[in-house]
N, C-alpha and C positions, 0 to 999 in steps of 0.2 A: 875938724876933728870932733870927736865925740867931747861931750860934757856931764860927769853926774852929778844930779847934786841930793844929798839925803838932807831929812830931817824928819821930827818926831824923836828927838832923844828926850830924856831927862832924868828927872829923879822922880822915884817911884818907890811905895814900898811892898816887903816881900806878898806876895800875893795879887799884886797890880799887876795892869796892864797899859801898853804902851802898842801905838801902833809907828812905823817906822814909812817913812816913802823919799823916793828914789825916781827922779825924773830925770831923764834924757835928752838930752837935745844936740844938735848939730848932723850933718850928713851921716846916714848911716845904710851902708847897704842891703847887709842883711843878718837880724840876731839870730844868735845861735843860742844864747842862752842867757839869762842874768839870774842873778844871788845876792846872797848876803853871805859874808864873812861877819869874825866878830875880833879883837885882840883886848886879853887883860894882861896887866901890869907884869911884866916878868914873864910872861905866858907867849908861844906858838899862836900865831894868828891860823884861825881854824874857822871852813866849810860848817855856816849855819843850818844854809836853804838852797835851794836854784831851782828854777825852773825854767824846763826846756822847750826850744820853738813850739813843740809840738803840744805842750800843754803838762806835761808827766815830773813831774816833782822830786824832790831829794830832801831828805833833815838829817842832821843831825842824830843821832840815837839820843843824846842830853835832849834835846829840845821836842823831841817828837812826842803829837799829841797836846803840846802845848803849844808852839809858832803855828803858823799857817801863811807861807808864800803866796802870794796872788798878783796878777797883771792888768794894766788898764791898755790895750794895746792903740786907744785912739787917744791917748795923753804919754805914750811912751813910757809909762810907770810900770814904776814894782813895787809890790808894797810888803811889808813884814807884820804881822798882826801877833805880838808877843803876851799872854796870857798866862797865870800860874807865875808871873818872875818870881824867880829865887835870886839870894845873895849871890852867888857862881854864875850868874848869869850877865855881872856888872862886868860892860867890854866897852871899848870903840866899836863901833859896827860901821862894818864900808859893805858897800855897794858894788857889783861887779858886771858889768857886760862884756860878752862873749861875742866879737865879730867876725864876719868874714868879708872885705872889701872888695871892690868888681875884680879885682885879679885873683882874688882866693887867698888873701895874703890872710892869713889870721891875725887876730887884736886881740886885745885883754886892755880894756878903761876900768879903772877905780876911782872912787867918790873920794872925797876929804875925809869923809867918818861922821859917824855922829855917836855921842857919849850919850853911854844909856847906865843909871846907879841903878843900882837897888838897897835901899837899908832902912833899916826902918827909925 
């Protein structure tokens, strides 16, 4: 089975920057896509970032212009490059890949998270 594992979280304050990565490993047939998701305390876990096989990108409306998704595809990464952090921007952030196995079966794998503060 697939494995993610993120890291790059911490504490930072309003105005930092943090970069996040998401490495892969185990059998995989074929991505269809990976992301970032984010969840604060009391809050809907919510659609960061993603980006697709094909290279074309998604954010946020809050984050856009400040994240930048990007791929290492010979280390199986993704990575989150978070710039401008605000307070509201303090979440768990998990990691998410999109597969499709030799029979077409669809996947969805999640990371454990990684805690990203912001405060100054």
């Amino acid at each position: 089975q697939v494995q993610l594992v993120e890291s790059g979280g911490g504490l930072v304050q309003p105005g930092g920057s943090l970069r996040l990565s998401c490495a892969a490993s185990g059998s995989i047939f074929r991505i269809n896509a990976m992301g970032w998701y984010r969840q604060a305390p009391g809050k809907q876990r919510e659609l960061v970032a993603a980006i697709i096989s094909g290279g074309s990108t998604v954010y946020a409306d809050s984050v856009k212009g400040r994240f930048t998704i990007s791929r290492d595809n010979a280390k199986n990464t993704v990575y989150l490059q978070m710039n401008s952090l605000k307070l509201e921007d303090t979440a768990v952030y998990y990691c998410t890949l999109d597969e499709l196995d030799s029979t077409s079966y669809p996947r969805t794998y999640w990371g454990q998270g990684t805690q990203v503060t912001v405060s100054s």
